[in-house]
N, C-alpha and C positions, 0 to 999 in steps of 0.2 A: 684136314683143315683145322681140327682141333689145334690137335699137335701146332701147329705154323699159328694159331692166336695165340696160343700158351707160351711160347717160346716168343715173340713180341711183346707178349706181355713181362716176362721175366727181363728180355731186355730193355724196357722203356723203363721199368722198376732200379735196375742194374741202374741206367743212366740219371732218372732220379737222385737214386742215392751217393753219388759221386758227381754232383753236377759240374762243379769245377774240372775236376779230371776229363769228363766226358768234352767237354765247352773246348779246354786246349785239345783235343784228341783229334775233333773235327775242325778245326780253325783252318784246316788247310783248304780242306771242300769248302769252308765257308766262304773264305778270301775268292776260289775258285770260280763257283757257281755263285757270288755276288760281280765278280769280272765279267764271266758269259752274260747276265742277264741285263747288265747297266750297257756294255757295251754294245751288246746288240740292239736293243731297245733303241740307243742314241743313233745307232748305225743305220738302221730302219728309217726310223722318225727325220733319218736328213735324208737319208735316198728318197722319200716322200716329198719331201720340200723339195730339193731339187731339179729331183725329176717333173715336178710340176713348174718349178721358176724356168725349168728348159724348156719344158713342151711350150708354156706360156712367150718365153723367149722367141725361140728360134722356129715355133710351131711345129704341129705333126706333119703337115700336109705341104712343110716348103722346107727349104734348106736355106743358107747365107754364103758369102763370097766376101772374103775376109783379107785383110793384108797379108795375116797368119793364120794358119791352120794348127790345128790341133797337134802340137809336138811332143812324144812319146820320148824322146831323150835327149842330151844336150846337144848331140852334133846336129839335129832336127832344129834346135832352135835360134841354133847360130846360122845353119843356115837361112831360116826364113827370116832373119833381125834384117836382113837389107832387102826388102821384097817392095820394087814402087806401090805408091798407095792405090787404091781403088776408085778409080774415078768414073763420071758420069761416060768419058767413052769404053770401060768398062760394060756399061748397062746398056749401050747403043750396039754395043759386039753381040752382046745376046742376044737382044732382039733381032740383028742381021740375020747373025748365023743359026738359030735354034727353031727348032719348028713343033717344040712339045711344051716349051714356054708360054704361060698365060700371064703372069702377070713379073712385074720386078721395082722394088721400091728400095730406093736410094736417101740413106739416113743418116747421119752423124747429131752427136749431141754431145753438150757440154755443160758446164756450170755455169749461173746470172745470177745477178740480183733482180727482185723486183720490188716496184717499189706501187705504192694506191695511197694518194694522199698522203697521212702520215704514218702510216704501215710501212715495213720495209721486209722483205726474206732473203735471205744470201744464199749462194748455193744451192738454186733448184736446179734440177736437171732438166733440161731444155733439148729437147731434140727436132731440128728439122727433117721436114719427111716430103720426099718424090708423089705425085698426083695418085700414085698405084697405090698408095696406104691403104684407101678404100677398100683393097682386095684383100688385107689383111685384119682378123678379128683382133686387132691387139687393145683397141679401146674401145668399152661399151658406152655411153651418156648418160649420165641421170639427168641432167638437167641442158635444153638448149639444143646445137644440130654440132656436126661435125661439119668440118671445113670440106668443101666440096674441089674434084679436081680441078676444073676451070679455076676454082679462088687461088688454087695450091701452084697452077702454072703459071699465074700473073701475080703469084708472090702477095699474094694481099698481107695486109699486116693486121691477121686474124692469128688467135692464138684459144686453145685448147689447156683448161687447166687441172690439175688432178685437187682430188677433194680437200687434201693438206692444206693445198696453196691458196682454195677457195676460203676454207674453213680461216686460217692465218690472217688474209686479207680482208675479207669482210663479213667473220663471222657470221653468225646464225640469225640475223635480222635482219640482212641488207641480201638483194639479187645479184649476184656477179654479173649474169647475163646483159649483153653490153656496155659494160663498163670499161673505160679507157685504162690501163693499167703502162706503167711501164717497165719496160726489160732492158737491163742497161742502159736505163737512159732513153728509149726508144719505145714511142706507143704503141701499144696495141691492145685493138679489140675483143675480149673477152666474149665469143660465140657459145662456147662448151663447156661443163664441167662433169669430170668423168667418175664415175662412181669409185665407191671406195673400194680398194684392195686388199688395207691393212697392211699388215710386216711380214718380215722375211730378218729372223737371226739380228730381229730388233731393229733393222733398217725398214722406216719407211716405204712403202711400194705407192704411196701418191702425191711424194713430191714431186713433181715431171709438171710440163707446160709441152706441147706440141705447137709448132709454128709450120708455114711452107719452107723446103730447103731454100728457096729464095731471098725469102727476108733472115731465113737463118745468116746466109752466107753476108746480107749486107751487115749481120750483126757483130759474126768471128771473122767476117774473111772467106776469099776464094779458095785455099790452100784447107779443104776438105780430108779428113780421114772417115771415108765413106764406108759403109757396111750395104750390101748388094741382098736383100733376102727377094729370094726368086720361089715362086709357085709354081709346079706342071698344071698343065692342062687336065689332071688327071692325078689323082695323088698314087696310082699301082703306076705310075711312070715315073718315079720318082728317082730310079735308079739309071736309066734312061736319061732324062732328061739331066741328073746331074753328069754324064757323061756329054750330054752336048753341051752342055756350061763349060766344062772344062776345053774341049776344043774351040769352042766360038772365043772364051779367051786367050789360048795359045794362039789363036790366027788374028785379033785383034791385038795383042800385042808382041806379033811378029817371032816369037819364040821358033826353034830351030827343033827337029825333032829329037835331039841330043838332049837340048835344055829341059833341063826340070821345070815343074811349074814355080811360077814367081807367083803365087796367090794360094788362099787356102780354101776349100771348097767344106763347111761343115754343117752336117745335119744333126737334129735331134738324138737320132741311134747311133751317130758317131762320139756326140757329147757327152750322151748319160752310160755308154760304152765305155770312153776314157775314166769316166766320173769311179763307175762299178770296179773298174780292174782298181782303182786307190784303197777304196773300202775292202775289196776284197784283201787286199795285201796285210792293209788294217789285221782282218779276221783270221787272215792267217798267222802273223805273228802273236795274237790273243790266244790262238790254238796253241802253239809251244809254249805261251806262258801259263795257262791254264794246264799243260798236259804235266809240267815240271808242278803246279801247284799239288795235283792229285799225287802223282806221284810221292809227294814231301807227304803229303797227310796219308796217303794209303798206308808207305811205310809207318808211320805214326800208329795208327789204329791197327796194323801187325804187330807191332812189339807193343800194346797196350792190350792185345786178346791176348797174348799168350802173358802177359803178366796175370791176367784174370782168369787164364788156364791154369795157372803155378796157384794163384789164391783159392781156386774153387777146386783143389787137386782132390782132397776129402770128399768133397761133394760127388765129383765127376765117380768115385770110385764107388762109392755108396748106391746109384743108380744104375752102373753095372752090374754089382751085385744084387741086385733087386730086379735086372734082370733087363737094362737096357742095352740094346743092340747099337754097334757100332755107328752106323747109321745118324741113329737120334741122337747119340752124344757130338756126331759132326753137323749134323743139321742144325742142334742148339747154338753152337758156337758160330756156325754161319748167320743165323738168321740174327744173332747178338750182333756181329760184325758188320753185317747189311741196313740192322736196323740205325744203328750207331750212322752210318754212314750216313743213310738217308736223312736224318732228324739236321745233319749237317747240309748236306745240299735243299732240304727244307727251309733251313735259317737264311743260308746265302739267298734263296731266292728271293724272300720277304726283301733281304736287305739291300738287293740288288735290283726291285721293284721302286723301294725310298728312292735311292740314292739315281737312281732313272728322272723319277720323277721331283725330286730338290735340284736336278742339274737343270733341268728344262724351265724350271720358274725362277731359278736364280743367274739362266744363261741362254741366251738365244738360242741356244739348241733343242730342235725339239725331240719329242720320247716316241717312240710308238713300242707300246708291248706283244712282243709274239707268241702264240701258244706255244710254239713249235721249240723255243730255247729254254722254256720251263721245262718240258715233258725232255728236253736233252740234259738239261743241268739234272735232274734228280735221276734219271736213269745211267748218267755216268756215275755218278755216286752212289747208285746203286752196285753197281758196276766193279768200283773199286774196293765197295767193301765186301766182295762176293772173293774176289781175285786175290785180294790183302788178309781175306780172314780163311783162306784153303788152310794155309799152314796151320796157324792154331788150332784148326778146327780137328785137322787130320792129329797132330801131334796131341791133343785131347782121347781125340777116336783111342788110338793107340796106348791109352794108360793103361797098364795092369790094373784090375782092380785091388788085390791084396796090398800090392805096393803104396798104394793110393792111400787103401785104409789103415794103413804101417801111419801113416803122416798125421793121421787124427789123433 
């Protein structure tokens, strides 16, 4: 153990004294393990968000019924580009034919203005929603009641608004709660105001207004592009039930047992499935750049020990003769080559911690740091300066000593 501090220590001394030289030697770890550590971090920190804006989306415990499904490559999504839309007999097939179905709510939403006195906001997002919403946790209240299904099947022209829109309209003095508001041109009653969400990659999550699909439809029009999210009776029937969804619509819209489906059936685990194989690919291609990085600085820090083999040729022969063993003249030049290394996958990480975290406050991307690609960045460059410093280390071993001290 001595031996291995002394030997650390000689080389942290060594690096010291050449810090420029040492600085270019490792740049290449640096550049390396500062790529591993930002990009994973980044990588992380969005599988996080997403996988919550999906769970939150499409729920744990129900799936959707989509024009399009989820398409994995082009000929996938040329074919689903001409798939009829989703409509309310759509949602009457499932209920016919499915007997593990509990609930199914039928949605579409768009952009409005609204307008309060002389307040005005353009482009909120307005979604009408089916009596079944209630079965779905997708809005909590702070303030006021939720539109109840009887208001939602008689179309009342009750509306639900996110904290933006409240906040926007009638600021922090005035009660939303019943106030007459209009959307497009067209009143309606402010019942709800739903608690705050915050952002998501810098977009807003409570600009939205909720209406009945009803008065939606007298707002845009009958000519709906609906979204069908359906709940089993039972979330371990999920699998299940999403197979009777699929035949209750094959027989609702007359499909031939040849015919492919004309509609896309997608869950949570289907979404953040698709979502993972992208990053993953990501990660893989970080891998061959990263693996080319190490490579460039491994060799680098091979022909910079054996430069410091040829400088320290005197030295190395003098502790032979004094009576060191093979061994400790290869150990020395390893544990130099390893430490070199490491002080370099050390630096990338710091840098690759910054630059994680100046990307996330200067861009809607967020950061999460993993322990797991620290302790991987510095034990590859561990790694490579173990692998990269054999040769010097052994071509050191191997000096005559007489030869050595011929050179002094």
């Amino acid at each position: 153990m001595q031996l291995f501090l002394e030997s650390i220590g000689i080389a942290l001394s060594a690096i010291w004294a050449n810090k420029m030289r040492s600085f270019l030697t490792v740049l290449g770890n640096i550049v390396a393990v500062t790529s591993i550590i930002a990009v994973v971090s980044l990588i992380r920190g969005l599988n996080g968000a997403v996988t919550d804006a999906i769970q939150n989306e499409l729920g744990i415990d129900s799936f959707r019924v989509e024009r399009q499904g989820i398409a994995r490559s082009g000929a996938e999504e040329d074919a689903q580009r001409n798939n009829p839309r989703v409509t309310l007999d759509d949602a009457r097939s499932i209920r016919r034919y499915t007997t593990l179905v509990k609930s199914i709510l039928a949605s579409d939403d768009s952009g409005a203005q609204f307008n309060y006195r002389d307040k005005q906001i353009d482009s909120v997002r307005v979604t009408g929603v089916s009596s079944d919403y209630i079965d779905f946790p997708t809005y909590t209240i702070e303030r006021g009641r939720l539109i109840t299904p009887i208001e939602v099947e008689r179309s009342r022209a009750l509306v639900i608004i996110g904290w933006d829109v409240a906040d926007k309209l009638f600021g922090a003095g005035m009660d939303p709660l019943d106030k007459v508001i209009k959307i497009n041109g067209v009143n309606f009653r402010v019942i709800g105001v739903n608690e705050k969400k915050g952002s998501m990659f810098g977009q807003s999550l409570d600009n939205f207004a909720v209406i009945p699909l009803g008065a939606y439809q007298r707002l845009f029009g009958a000519r709906l592009y609906l979204s069908l999210a359906v709940k089993p009776r039972d979330p371990l029937l999920m699998e299940a039930a999403m197979d009777e969804t699929t035949v209750a619509l094959r027989i609702g819209r007359r499909l031939k047992p040849k015919d492919r489906n004309n509609f896309g059936i997608v869950s949570a685990d289907a979404a953040l499935d698709f979502f993972h194989s992208i990053t993953n690919w990501i990660a893989e291609v970080l891998v061959g750049v990263v693996a080319l990085s190490l490579v460039v600085g491994g060799i680098v820090i091979m022909n910079i020990m054996l430069m410091v083999v040829t400088e320290r040729t005197s030295e190395i022969g003098l502790r032979k003769s004094l009576g060191a063993r093979r061994r400790d003249i290869m150990w020395q030049i390893l544990t130099e080559s390893i430490t070199l290394s490491i002080v370099g996958g050390v630096i990338g990480t710091v840098l690759g911690f910054c630059l994680a975290f100046v990307t996330s406050k200067v861009t809607p991307l967020p950061a999460a740091v993993e322990a797991w690609s620290v302790v991987a960045g510095i034990s590859v460059t561990a790694l490579v300066g173990l692998f990269f410093g054999l040769y010097p280390a052994m071509r050191a071993a191997r000096l005559d000593p007489i030869e050595a001290l011929r050179k002094e």
